[in-house]
Each structure stands twice: as C-alpha cells, then as structure tokens.
matplotlib code that plots the C-alpha trace (Angstrom):
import matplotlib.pyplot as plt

x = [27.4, 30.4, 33.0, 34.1, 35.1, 37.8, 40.1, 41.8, 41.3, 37.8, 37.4, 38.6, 36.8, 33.3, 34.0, 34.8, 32.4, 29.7, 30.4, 30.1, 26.9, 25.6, 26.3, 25.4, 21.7, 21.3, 22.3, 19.7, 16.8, 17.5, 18.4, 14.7, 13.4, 14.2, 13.0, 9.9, 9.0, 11.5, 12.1, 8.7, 5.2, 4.9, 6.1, 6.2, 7.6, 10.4, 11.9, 11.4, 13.5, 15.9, 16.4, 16.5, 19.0, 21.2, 20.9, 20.7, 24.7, 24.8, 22.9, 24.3, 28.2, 27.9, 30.6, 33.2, 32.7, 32.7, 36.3, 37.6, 37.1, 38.5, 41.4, 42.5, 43.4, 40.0, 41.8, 42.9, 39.8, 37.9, 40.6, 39.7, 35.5, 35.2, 37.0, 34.7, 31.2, 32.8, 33.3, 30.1, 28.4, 30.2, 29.8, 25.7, 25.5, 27.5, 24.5, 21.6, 23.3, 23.6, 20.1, 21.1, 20.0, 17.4, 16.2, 18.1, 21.0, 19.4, 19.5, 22.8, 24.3, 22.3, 23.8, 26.8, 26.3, 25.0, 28.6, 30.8, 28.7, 28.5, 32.2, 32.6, 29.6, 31.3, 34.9, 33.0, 31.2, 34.1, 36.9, 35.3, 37.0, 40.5, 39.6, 38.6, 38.8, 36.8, 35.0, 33.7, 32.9, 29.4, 29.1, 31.1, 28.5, 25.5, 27.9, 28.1, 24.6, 23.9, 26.2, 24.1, 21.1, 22.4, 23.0, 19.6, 18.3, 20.1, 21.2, 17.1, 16.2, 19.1, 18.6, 14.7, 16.2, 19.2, 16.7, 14.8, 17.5, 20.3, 18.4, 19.2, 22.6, 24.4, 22.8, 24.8, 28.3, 28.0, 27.6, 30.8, 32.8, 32.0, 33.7, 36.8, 36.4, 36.1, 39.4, 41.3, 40.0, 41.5, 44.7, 44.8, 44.8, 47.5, 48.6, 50.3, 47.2, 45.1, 44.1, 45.1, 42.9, 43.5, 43.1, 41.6, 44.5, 44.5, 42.5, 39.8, 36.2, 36.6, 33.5, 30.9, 33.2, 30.2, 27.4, 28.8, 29.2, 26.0, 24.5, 25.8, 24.3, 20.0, 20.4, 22.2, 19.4, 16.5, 18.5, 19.1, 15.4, 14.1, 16.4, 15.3, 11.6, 12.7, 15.0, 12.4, 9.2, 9.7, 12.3, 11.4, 11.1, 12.0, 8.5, 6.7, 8.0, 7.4, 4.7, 2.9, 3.8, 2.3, -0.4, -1.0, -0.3, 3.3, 6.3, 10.1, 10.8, 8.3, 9.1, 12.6, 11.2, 9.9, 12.8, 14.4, 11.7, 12.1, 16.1, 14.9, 13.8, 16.4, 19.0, 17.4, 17.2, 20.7, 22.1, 20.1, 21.8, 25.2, 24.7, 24.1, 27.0, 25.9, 23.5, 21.1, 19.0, 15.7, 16.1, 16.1, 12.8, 10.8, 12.2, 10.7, 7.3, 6.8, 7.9, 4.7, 2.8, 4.3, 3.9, 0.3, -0.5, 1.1, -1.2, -4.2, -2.6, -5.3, -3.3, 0.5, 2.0, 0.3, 1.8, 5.2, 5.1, 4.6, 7.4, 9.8, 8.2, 9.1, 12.2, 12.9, 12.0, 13.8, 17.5, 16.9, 16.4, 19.6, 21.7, 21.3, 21.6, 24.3, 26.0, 24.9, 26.2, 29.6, 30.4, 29.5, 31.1, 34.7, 37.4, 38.8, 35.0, 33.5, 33.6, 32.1, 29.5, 28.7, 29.0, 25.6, 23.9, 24.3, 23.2, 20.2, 19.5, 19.7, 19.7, 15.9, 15.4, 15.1, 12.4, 10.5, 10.8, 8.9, 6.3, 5.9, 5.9, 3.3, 1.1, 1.5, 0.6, -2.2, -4.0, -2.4, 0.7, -1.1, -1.3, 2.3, 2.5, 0.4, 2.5, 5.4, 3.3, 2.8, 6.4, 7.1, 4.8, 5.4, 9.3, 8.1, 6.0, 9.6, 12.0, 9.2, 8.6, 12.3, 13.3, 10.1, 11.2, 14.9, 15.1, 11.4, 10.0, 6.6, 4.0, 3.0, 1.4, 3.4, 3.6, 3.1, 0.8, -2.6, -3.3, 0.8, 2.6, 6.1, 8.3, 10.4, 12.9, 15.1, 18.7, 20.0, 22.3, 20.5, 22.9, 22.6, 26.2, 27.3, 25.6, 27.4, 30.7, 30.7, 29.5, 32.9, 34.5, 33.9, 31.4, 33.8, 33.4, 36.3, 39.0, 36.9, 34.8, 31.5, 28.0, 25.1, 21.9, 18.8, 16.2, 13.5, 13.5, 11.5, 12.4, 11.1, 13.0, 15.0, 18.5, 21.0, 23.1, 26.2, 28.9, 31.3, 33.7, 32.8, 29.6, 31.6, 32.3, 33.6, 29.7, 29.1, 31.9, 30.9, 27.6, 27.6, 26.8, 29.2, 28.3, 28.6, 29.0, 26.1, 27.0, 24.1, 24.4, 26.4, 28.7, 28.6, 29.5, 32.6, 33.7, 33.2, 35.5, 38.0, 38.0, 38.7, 41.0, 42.9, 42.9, 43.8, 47.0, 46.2, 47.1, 47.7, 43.5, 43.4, 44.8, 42.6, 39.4, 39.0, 36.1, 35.7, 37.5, 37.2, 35.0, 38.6, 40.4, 37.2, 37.7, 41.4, 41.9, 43.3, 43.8, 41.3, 37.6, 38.4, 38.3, 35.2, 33.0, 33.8, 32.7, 29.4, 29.0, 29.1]
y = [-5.3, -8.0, -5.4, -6.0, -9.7, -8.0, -7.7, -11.3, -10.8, -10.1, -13.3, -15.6, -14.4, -14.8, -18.1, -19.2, -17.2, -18.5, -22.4, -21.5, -19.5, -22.3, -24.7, -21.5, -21.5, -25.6, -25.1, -22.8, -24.3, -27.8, -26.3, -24.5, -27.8, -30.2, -27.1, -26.9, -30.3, -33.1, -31.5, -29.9, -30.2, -27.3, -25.0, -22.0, -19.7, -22.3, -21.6, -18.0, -18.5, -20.0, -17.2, -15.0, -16.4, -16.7, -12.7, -11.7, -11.3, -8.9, -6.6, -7.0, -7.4, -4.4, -2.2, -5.0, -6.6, -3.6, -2.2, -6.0, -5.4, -1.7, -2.4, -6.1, -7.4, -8.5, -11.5, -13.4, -12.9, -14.1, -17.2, -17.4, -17.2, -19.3, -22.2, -21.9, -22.1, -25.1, -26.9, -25.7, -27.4, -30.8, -30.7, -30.6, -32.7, -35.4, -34.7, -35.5, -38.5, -39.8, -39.3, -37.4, -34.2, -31.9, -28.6, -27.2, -28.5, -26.3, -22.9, -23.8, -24.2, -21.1, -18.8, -19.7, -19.4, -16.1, -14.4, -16.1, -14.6, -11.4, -10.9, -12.7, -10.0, -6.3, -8.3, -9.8, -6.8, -4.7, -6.9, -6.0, -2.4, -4.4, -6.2, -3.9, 0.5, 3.1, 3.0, -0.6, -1.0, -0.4, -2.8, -5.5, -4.8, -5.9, -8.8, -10.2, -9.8, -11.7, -14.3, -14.6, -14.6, -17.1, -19.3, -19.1, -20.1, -23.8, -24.8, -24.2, -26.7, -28.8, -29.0, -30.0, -33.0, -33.8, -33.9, -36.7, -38.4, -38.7, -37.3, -33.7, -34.6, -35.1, -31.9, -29.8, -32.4, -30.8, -27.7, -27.6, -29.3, -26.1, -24.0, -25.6, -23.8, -20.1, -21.0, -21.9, -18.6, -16.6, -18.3, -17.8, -14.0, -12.1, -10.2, -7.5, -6.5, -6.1, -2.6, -1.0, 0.6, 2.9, 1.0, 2.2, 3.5, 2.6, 5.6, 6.4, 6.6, 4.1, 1.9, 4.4, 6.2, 4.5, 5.9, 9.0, 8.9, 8.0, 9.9, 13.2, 11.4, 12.3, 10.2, 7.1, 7.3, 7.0, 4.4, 2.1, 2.8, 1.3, -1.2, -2.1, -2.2, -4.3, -6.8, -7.4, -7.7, -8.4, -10.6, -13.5, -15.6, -18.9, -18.6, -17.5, -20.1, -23.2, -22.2, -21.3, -24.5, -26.3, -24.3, -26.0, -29.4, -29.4, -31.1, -30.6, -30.2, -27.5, -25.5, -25.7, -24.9, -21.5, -20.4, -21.0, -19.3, -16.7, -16.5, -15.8, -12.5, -11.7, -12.8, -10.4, -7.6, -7.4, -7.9, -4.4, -2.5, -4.1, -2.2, 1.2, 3.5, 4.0, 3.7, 6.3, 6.7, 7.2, 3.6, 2.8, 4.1, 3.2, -0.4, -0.7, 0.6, -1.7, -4.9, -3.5, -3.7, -7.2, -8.7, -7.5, -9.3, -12.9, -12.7, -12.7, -15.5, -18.6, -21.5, -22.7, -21.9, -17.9, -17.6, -18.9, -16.8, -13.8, -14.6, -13.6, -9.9, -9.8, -11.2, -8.8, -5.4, -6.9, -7.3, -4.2, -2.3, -4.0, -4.0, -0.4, 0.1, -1.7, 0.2, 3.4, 3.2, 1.8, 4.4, 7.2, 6.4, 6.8, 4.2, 4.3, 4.2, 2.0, -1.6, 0.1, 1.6, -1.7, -3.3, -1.1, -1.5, -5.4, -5.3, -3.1, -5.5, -9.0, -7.5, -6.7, -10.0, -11.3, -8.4, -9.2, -12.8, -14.4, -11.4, -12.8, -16.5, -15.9, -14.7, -17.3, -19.6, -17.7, -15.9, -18.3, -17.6, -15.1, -12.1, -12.4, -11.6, -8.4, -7.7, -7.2, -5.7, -2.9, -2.9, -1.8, 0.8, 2.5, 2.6, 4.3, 6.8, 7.2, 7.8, 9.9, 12.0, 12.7, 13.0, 16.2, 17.5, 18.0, 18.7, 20.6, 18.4, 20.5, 19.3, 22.3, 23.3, 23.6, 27.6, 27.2, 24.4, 24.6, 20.7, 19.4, 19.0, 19.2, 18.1, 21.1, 21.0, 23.1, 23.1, 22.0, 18.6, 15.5, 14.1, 17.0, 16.0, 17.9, 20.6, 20.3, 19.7, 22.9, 24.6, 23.6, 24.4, 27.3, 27.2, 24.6, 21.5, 19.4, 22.4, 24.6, 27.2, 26.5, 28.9, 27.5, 28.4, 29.2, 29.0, 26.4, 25.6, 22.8, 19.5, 16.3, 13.9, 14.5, 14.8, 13.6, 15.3, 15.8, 15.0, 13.0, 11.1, 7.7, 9.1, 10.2, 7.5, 6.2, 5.9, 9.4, 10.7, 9.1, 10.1, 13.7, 16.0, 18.6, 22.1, 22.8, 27.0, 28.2, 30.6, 32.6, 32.1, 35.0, 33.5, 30.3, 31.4, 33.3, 30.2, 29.0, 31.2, 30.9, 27.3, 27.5, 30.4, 27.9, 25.2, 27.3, 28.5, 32.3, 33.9, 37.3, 37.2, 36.1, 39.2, 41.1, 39.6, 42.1, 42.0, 38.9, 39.5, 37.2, 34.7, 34.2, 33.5, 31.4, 29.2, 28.7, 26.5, 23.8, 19.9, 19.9, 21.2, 23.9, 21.7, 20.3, 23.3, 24.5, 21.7, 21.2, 25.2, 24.3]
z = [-21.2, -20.5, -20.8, -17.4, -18.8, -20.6, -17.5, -16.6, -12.8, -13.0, -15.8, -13.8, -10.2, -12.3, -13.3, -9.5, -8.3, -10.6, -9.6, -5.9, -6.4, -8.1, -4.8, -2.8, -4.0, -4.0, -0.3, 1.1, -1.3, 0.6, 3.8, 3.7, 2.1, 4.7, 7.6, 5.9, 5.5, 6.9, 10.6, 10.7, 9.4, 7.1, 9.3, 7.6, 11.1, 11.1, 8.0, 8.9, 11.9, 10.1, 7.7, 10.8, 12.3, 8.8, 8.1, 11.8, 12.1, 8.9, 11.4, 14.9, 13.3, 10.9, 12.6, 13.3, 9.4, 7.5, 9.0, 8.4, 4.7, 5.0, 7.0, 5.9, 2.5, 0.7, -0.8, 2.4, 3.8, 1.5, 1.7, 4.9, 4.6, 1.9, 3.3, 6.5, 4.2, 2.6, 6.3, 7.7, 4.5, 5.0, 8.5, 8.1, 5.3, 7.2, 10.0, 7.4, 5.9, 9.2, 10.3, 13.6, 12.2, 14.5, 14.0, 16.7, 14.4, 11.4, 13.5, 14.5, 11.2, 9.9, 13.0, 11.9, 8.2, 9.0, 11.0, 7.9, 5.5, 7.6, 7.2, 3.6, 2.4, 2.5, 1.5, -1.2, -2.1, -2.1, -3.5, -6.6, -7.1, -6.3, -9.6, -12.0, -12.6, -11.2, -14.2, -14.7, -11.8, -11.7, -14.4, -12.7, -9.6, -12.4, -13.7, -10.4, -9.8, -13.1, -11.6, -8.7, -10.6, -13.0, -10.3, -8.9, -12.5, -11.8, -8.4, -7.0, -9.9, -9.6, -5.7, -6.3, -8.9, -6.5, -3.1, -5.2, -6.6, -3.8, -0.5, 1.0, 2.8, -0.4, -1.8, 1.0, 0.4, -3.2, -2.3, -0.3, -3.2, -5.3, -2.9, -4.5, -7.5, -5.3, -3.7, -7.3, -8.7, -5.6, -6.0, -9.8, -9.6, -11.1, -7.9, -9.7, -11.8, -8.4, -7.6, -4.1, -2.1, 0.5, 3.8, 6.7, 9.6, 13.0, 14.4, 17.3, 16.2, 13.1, 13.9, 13.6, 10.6, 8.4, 10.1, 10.4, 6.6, 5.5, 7.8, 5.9, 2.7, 2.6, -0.9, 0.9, 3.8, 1.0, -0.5, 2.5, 3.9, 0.5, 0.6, 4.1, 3.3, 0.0, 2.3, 5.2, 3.7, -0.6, -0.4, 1.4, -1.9, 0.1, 2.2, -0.6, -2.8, -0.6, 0.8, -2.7, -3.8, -1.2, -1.8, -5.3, -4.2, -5.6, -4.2, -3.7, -7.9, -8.4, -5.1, -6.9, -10.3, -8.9, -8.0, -11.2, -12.9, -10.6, -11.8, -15.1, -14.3, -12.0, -14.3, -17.1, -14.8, -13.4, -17.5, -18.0, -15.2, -17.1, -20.0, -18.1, -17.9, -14.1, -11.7, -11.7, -8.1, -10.7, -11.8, -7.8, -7.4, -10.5, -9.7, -6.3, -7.7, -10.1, -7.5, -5.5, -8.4, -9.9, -6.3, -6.1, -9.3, -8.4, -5.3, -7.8, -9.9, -10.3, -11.3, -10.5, -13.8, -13.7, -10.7, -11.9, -15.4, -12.4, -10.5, -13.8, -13.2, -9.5, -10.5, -12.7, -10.5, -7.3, -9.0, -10.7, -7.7, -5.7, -8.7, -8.8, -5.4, -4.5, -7.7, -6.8, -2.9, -4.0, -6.5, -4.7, -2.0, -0.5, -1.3, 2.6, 3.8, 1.2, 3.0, 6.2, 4.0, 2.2, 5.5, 6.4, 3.4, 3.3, 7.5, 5.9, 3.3, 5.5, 8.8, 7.7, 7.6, 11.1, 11.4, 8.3, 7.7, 10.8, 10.2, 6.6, 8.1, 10.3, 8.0, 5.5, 8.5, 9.3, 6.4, 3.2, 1.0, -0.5, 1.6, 2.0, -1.4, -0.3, 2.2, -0.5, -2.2, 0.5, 1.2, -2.5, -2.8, 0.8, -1.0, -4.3, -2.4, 0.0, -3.0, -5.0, -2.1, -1.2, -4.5, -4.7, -1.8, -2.2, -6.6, -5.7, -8.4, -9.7, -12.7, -14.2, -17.3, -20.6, -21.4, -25.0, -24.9, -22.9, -22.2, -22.2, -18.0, -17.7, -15.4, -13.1, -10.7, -9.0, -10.7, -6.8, -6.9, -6.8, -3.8, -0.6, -0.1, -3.0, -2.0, 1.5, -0.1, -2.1, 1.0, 2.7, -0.4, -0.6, -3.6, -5.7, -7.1, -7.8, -7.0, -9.3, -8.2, -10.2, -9.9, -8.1, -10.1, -8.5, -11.0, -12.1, -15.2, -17.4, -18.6, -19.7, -17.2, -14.3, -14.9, -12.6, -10.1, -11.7, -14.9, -13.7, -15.7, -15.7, -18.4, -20.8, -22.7, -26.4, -27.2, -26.0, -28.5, -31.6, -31.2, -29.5, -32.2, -34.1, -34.5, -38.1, -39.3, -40.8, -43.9, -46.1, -49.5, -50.3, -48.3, -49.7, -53.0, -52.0, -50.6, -53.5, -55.3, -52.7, -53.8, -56.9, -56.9, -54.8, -56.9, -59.5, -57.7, -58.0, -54.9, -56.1, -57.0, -53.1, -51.9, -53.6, -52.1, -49.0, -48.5, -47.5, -44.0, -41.3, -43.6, -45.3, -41.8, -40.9, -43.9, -43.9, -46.7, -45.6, -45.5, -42.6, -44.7, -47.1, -49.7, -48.7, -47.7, -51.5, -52.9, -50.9, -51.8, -55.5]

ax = plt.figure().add_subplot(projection="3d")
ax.plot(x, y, z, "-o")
ax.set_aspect("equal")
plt.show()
C-alpha cells in the first residue's frame, strides 16, 4: 500500500504536500464559510458562484496549462504556483482582518485562485511520474489522493475550531504559512534521482495534440464523461455541507465536522486503490454506481448524525472513482502527451463545476438541501448506466445461461481489447502488439468477471510470482515405482543396473537425477 514511500523523492514531496493540503482545505472551508454566512445571508447561489469562478479556469485554460506542464520543467513551476497560492492567501486574509472585505473581493480572490491552480493542477498531477517508476505510479496517484483526503479529515475541523477561536482572517494567514512547508520539500529533492520525461518540442498543432489524443481513446471519452457528470453535479460537497447543516440548526464547527467525517471515507477509499496493482476501468464504473446509490440514501437521512455516518459512504465511492480515474488516464497515457491529457481531465473534473455548482445552488435555495443530494444521486447513476452500456457495447457483454447448469448466468464477452485504441494500434501495426505479431481471436467465450484489456508489465509482480502456481508431472503408478528404483539404484552407486533399465526411455531423461528433484520425486514415490 505505502510502497511508493520507499523512494526519498516521493517521501519527502508527501510530507510537504500533506502540510499544504492541510492549509489548502482550512482555506476553502472558511472561504465558503464567511460567503455563506458573513457577506451574505445564507446564500447558497453565492457560494456556488464562488466555486464557479474557482474551477472555471481549469476549463477555459485547458490547452495553454496542459502544454506548460509538457513543455516546462514540473519543479519550477510548481516553484512558481505555489508561492502565488501562498500571496493570494495572505493578501485576503489581510482583507478580513481589516474588515474591508466584500464579496466582490471573494470572487476576485477565487478567479484568481482558480488560473494558479489551473496551471499548478496538470504540473501537480504530473510531477508525480518525475518522482517515482512507471510502475508505482498508480499507487503514488492513490497515495496522493490519501494525502488529500487525509487533509480533508483535519483542516475542515480545524477551520470550524479556528473560525471560533481567532475569526476567519487568520484562518487564510495560516493557510498561507503552510505553503512554506510545499516550497522546503521542492527544494529538498535529490535532483539526480528525478525521472525525465520526454518534453513536448516546439511544433504546429500542439494545443489540440490532447484532444486529438483522447479523442482516438472511446475508453478515455467514457472515462472523462463520468468524470464530468461526477465533477458537476456529485461533488459539490461544500453546498451540501453548509447548507445541510444549516438545515439542522448547526453552526460553523459542525459544517466543518461534516467535512471531516466525510474525509474519513475518502481517506479509506483512496488507501484501497493504493493497494491495487492498477487501475482497472471496472472499479471506475462500479464506483460511480454506488455514489448514486450512497447519495440517494443521505437524502433520506432523519437526524444530523445519520446523515453524517452517510457522508463516510459517499466519501468512500467518490475518491474511489477519481483515484481510479485519475490512475487509469495517467498510465495509459503517453509520457510526451500526458500533462495535456491530465490538463483535460482536470478542466473535465472542475471545469464541470461552473455548470453544475450554481445548478446545485439553486436548488438547494429553492427545493432544500435535500434534492441536491438527489441530484447527485441522478448524476451517479446516469454514469453507471454510461460506463455499463459502453463497456456491453464494445467487449459485447451477454448474460446467458450456464450450458451445464439450467438456473446458473454467466457472464460473456467478446475476446476484443477492453481499450479500442489497442485495437487501432494493432490495426496500424499491422496485427502486432508491442513489435510482436499476436492473433486476434474472434470467439465468445464464458467467464465469471470481465477481464481486462491486456498483460502489461506493471501486473506482474513479486506477489504474482510466489503465488502463481507450478505445474507438477503427473506419473501412473507404474511409473512411480520405476522412479523409485531409479532412486535407489542411484543411491546405491550402480550404474551398470542403470543401463540396463531400457525400458524406461524418456521417463529416465524426464527424471534426470539430479540436485534439482530426483531425489525428491523418489522419495515422495516410496
């Protein structure tokens, strides 16, 4: 699960990054805080405009930011980023401590928030296959979700106990001193150890490189759609939050509580994807299903602390779902095209957010907290039925009935690839795979899961040695006991009797007694 750890570079990023996720999530719980109830009067569309204009960069900036972290070392940018976060926070918690803060102020700061982060998020993203091997990496993508999610188990609670204790401007002054510990991580790094990636050359047609891309990948498409559907309508966990809270006649420490609470389950779903050797597109879509059906059932919940015990479950399915996504698109993607692809899928995943976020808001405002809980719900399950349905179309997925057993389904697909982009690559290949030509079956055949769409060698692994099984040669008993006799005619020394023995064959040259089971098979024979 923490093998990842292992490697000094990525140790000491998680530790940095860990502190500044912390401050990170105290930020936006008070920024949303003093939105919802200091500059307004429970405006839930204001905080929903706030969050649009924080993710609405990651959309409109998605071809310039992604070829930044393709082009430009990851490290000085993210020099660069982080030390602008850290001013924008001083700069508005100077505003609240002086008392001259406005909500104009708020959408300022969150616009600008939003086109840091919009180039910080694919450098960020990405600087992650600088730090560790093609083959940890999708385990250092769940780490540093567990980092995230860790975070959002203690800066939402601190922030609550911090807005009560020393008022909201101080709250966004600490957030900016744990930027600090971001910067001294960067500068730590062993240079030497970093991994270089192939940058992106000075060429025509590079902005749209990443569409083109993903646009040759049906499996990408379903993922970011999802994604999308998750990003605009599920994950608005800051109007659902406050506004829930409100709803029970709670105040600043309980809205931060939730959150918290809501970590736990995020926290426990992105250490799962850890311990995967890879993210599987299955665990993608059984993920979003059950945050449909976990979202449905908070709706329902009677009391505050039912509907904080829920929040672990949504938790829980939503960073399972973007862990494995966000593994899955960076691992299947091209090194030189990676950033612009992660550039896309983080636009996807916050650029959904102006969209979905004041559609939420209004809602709450209008119907109760509730139904926008419903309208998660809806978003989840309209992804399900997406994945499910592309994933029948393209394997031909079929229930039919066992042939040996009357009342038993089984599960049948096509033996085509998962990803249609292997199937396109072998096309242009010429029918090979890899620089080997490999046969394309054509037949259906039965099986209990769906398997995936190819070996490749990040599965095999030590695990996968020590506990693949061994063929062991099955002898019948005639055969057993000349083995027997070869035994002992060995231990005895009496090779000219060995000669004699004929008949034996190719059973003799089969056995060859030897150091490496001669021995052995004539001893389990007697």
């Amino acid at each position: 699960m923490f093998r990842s750890l292992s490697n000094y570079n990525y140790r000491v990023w998680f530790i940095g990054a860990l502190v500044s996720n912390v401050g990170a999530w105290m930020q936006a719980t008070t920024q949303n805080w003093v939105v919802l109830t200091d500059l307004t009067d429970n405006d839930a569309v204001a905080v929903g405009a706030t969050m649009a204009l924080q993710f609405g960069p990651q959309l409109l900036l998605v071809p310039i930011t992604g070829l930044i972290a393709d082009r430009f070392d990851r490290r000085t940018i993210l020099f660069f980023t982080q030390s602008a976060l850290m001013a924008l926070g001083i700069g508005l918690g100077l505003l609240l401590l002086l008392g001259h803060a406005e909500l104009w102020h708020l959408y300022v700061f969150a616009l600008l928030l939003g086109i840091v982060n919009a180039i910080d998020g694919p450098a960020r993203q990405t600087f992650v296959s600088d730090l560790v091997s093609e083959h940890n990496m999708a385990n250092a993508v769940a780490l540093n979700s567990a980092s995230f999610n860790a975070a959002r188990m203690i800066g939402p609670a601190l922030a609550g106990f911090l807005i009560v204790l020393i008022g909201s401007g101080w709250v966004f002054i600490a957030n900016a001193a744990t930027f600090i510990a971001v910067l001294i991580a960067l500068a730590m790094l062993n240079s030497s150890r970093l991994r270089r990636m192939p940058r992106a050359p000075r060429a025509r047609g590079q902005f749209v490189e990443g569409f083109r891309y993903v646009a040759k990948r049906p499996d990408l498409i379903v993922v970011f759609v999802i994604v999308f559907l998750v990003g605009a309508f599920a994950m608005n966990f800051p109007i659902v939050s406050s506004t829930m809270a409100v709803e029970f006649g709670r105040g600043a420490g309980e809205y931060g509580l939730l959150s918290s609470i809501l970590a736990i389950g995020s926290l426990s779903g992105a250490l799962l994807a850890a311990r995967r050797e890879k993210a599987r597109f299955g665990v993608i879509i059984v993920a979003v299903g059950g945050l449909g059906v976990a979202s449905l059932l908070s709706a329902l919940m009677p009391s505050f602390w039912t509907f904080a015990f829920s929040l672990i479950f949504i938790g829980f399915s939503a960073v399972t779902m973007l862990t494995t996504a966000n593994g899955f698109v960076q691992t299947t993607t091209e090194p030189a095209v990676r950033g612009r692809v992660m550039a896309l899928y983080m636009a996807i995943l916050m650029g959904g957010t102006p969209i979905g976020a004041p559609i939420v808001g209004w809602v709450a405002n209008a119907m109760g907290p509730r139904w926008a809980l419903i309208v998660a719900a809806v978003a989840g399950v309209i992804g399900f039925a997406i994945g499910v349905g592309w994933l029948a179309v393209a394997r031909e997925l079929r229930l039919r009935p066992h042939p040996q057993t009357r009342w038993r389904l089984v599960l049948t697909h096509s033996a085509r690839p998962l990803s249609a982009v292997l199937a396109a690559e072998a096309e242009a290949l010429d029918g090979r795979i890899d620089g080997v030509r490999m046969p394309v079956p054509t037949t259906t055949m039965p099986i209990a899961v769906v398997s995936e769409n190819r070996v490749t060698p990040e599965q095999f692994s030590e695990q996968v040695a020590l506990t693949s099984p061994i063929p062991v040669p099955r002898y019948h008993s005639d055969e057993l006991d000349d083995l027997a006799e070869l035994d002992d005619l060995a231990e005895l020394g009496d090779l000219a009797q060995l000669d004699d023995l004929t008949e034996l064959g190719d059973l003799a040259e089969r056995a060859e007694l030897d150091e490496r089971g001669g021995r052995g098979r004539g001893a389990a024979a007697r």
